[in-house]
N, C-alpha and C positions, 0 to 999 in steps of 0.2 A: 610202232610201239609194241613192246611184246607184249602177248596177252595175260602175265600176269597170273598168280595160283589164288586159287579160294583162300579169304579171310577165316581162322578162326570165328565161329559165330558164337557169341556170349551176351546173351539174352541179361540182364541181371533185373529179375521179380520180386514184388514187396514179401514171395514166399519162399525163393527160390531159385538158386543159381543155376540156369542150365547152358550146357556147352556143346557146341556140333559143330564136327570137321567132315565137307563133304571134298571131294575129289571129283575133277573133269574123268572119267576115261572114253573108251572107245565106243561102248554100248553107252552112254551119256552118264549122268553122275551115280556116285555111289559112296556110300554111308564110311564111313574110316571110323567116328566115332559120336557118344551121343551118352551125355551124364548127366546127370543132377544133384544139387545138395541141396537139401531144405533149411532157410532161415529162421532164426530164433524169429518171434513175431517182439514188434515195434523195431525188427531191424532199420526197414523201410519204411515211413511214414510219407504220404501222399507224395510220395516221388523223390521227399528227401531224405539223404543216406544221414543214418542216426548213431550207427555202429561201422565203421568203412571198415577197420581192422576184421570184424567178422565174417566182411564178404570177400574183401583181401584172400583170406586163410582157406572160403570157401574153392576160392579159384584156382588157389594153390594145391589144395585136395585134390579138385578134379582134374589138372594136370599133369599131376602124379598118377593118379589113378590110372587114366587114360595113354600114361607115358608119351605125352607129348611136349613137344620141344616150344618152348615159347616163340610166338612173332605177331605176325602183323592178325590185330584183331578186328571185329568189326561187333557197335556194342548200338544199343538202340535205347530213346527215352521217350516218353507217355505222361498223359496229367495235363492238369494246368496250369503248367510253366510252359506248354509248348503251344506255340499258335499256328494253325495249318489256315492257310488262308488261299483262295481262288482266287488269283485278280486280273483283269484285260489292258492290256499295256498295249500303245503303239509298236507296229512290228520297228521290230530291229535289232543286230548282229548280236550274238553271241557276248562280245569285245563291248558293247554299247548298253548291253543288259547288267555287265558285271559290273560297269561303270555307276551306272542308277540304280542299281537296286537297292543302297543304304536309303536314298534318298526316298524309293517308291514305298519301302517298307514303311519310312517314319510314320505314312499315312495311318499304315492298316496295323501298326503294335502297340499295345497298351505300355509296354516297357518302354524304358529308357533305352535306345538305338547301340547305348554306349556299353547295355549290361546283358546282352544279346549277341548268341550267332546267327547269322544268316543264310539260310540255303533255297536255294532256285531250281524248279523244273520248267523247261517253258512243255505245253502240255500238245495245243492245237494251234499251229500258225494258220490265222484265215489271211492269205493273202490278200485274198478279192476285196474285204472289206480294210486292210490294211494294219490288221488286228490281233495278238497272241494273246492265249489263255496260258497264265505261267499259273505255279502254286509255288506260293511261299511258305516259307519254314522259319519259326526263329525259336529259340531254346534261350533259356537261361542261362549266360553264361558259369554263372555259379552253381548251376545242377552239372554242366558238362565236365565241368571240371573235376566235380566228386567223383562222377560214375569213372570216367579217361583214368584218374587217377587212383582207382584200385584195383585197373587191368595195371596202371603201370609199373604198382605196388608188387604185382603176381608176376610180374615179367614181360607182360603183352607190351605191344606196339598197337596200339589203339590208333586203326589210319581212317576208320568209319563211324561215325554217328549218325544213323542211321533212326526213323520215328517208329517205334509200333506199329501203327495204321500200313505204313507201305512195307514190314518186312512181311505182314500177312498177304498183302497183295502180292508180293513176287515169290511166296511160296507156293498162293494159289495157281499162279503165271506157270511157274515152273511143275506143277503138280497135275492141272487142270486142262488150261491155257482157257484162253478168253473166247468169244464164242461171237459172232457179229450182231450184233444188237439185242446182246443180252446185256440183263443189267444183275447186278452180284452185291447183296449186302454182305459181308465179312466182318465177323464178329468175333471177337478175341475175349475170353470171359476168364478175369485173371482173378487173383484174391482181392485186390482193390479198386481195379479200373475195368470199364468193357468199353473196350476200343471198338468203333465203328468206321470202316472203307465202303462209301459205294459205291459201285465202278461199273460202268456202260461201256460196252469197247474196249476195255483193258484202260479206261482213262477215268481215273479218279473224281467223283460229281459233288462227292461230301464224304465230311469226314468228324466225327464226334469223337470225346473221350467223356465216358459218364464214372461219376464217383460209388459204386458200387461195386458189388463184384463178392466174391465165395467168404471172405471172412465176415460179413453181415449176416451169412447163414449160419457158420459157426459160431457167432457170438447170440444169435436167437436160439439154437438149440442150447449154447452153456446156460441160458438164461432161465429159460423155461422149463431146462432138466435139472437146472441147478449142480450142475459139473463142472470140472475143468478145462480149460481150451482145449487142452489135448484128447481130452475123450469125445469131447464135442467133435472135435477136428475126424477124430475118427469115424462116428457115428455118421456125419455126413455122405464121406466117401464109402458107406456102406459095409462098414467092419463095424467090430463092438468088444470097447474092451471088454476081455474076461467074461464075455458073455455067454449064458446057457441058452439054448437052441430055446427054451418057451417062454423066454422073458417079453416083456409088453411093449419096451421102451422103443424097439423100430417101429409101432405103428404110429407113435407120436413122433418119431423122429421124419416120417414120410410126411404126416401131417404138415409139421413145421415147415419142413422142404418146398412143398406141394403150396404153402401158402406165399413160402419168401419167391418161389419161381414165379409164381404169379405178378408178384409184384415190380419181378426184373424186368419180365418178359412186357408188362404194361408200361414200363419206363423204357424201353429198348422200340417200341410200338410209338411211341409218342414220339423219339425221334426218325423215326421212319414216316411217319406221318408229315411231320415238320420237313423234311427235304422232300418228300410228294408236291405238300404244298408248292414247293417255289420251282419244283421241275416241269419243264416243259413237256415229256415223258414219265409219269412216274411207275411205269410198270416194272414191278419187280419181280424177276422170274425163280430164285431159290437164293435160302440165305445158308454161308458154311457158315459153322461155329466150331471154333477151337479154344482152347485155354485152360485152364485147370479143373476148376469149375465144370464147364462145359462136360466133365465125366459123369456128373451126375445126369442120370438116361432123363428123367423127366424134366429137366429144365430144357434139353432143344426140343420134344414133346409139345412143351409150355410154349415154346416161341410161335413153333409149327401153327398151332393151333389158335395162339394171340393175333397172328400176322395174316393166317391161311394164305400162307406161302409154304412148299415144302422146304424143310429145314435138316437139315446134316449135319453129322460131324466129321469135321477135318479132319484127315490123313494125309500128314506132310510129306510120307514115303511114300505115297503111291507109285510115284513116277521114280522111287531113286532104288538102285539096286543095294543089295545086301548080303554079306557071306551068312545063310541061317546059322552056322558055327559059331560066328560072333555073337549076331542078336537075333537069337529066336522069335519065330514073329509073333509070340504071345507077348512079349516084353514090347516087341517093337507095336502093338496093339497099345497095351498099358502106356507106352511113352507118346503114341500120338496125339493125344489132348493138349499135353503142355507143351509139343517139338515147335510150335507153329512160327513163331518167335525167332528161334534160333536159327531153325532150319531156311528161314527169309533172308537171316543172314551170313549164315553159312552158303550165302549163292554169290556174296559181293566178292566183288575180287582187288585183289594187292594195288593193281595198278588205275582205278577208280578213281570220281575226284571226292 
């Protein structure tokens, strides 16, 4: 089978369109292109599209932008319309797996079988015990169909839907790589959701999606300063409108921050706690953090410190080369928080199932 070119990767965020085109070459991959637009806020509501024409257009922008040629995309979903579930099936073929799996899912989905897609990794074949560990996948079909259908709107060939949780794992993969019994909490801290992967071996052990995320921050700063989202929004990421260098408002605005992080970092803690509990192993050796949010310096601080684990932030170009002509690496600095997403899936390729 031929090996098929890199998917267009297009992330689409409750804040934010971003898009990444990476290229196989010779010295291993390398950056072709990497954009963003920011959405009106109630674009996205907890996963579902409220406004499709406005992400439509957003896509449409960054393609132009980026002057690239429409084709095959690869788009990714998060929240809870989506179920990730670990489950142990008798071993068997491939051919015998695709066969059962409507049937093995019905067990473990809260939905209706019929209003659902289905996707399968089988993970660990224990043969000795006669045994695999698959993880299953099911979406909404009615989420997939909105998200598919305003790449389709922009000109894409949407051939992947792909989860949050594993496009941050294969960016880690491709960035990092896995390490032999180490175990890797990855956490994606977007405006709505913070996705959690934890993976031992490069093999996925749990996986969460919490309902919080950077817009609870800005809407406790609009509240408490009594401003606008948009100057809130600002204030966050550490700008200030029209502000004079001795004004008072950043020491409350650290404040607020300093409290909401607390609070993430103790909900992010709880679920890490929660999969210690039930692991056989729960040593956890360092957690990355990527995601919008995530730019804010004291909240991996916060986690650092909640977990006493060391805590990082993601850089999804570590590993991928760069012309500095195009993207200077202060830019390409600024865009590593939010790449995590796209950059996972700007690794899929055309001929993929």
């Amino acid at each position: 089978m031929a090996k098929g070119k890199n998917c267009i990767g297009l992330d689409v965020g409750s804040s934010a369109v971003k898009l990444c085109v990476l290229k196989e070459a010779k010295k291993g991959l390398q950056l072709q292109a990497f954009d963003y637009v920011a959405l009106p806020p109630e674009t996205i509501v907890d996963g579902a599209l409220m406004n499709a024409s406005v992400v439509t257009d957003g896509i449409i922008e960054l393609l132009g932008r980026n002057k690239i040629k429409p084709r095959e995309a690869a788009m990714s979903v998060s929240g809870n319309t989506v179920i990730i579930k670990k489950i142990t099936l008798p071993l068997m073929t491939q051919e015998e797996l695709e066969e059962s799996i409507q049937w093995e899912a019905e067990q473990y989905i809260p939905f209706d079988i019929k209003d659902v897609y289905i996707g399968f990794e089988v993970l660990a074949p224990r043969t000795d015990q006669g045994q695999m560990d698959v993880v299953l996948v099911a979406a909404k079909r009615e989420m997939i169909n909105d998200y598919t259908s305003v790449a389709e709107d922009a000109g894409l060939l949407p051939i992947v839907v792909d989860v949050d949780a594993f496009c941050i794992q294969n960016m880690y993969e491709a960035n990092y790589g896995f390490h032999h019994g180490e175990t890797v909490v990855l956490l994606d801290i977007g405006n709505s959701v913070v996705t959690m992967n934890v993976v031992t071996d490069g093999i996925t052990m749990f996986t969460r999606d919490l309902s919080m995320g950077g817009s609870d921050l800005t809407e406790e700063i609009q509240k408490q300063l009594n401003i606008t989202y948009q100057e809130a929004e600002l204030y966050k990421m550490g700008g200030s409108p029209g502000a004079t260098s001795d004004e008072v408002l950043p020491h409350e605005v650290e404040k607020i921050i300093g409290e909401k992080a607390e609070d993430m970092a103790a909900e992010i803690q709880r679920s890490i706690d929660f999969y210690a509990a039930t692991a056989a192993d729960s040593k956890i050796d360092k957690i990355i953090v990527s995601g919008g949010t995530a730019a804010i310096p004291s909240l991996v601080r916060t986690i650092a410190r909640t977990s006493g684990v060391p805590a990082e932030l993601a850089n999804p170009f570590r590993n991928i080369t760069y012309d500095e002509r195009d993207f200077p690496p202060e830019k390409i600095q600024k865009w590593a928080p939010i790449a995590s997403v796209s950059v996972g899936l700007a690794l899929r390729r055309t001929n993929e199932r």
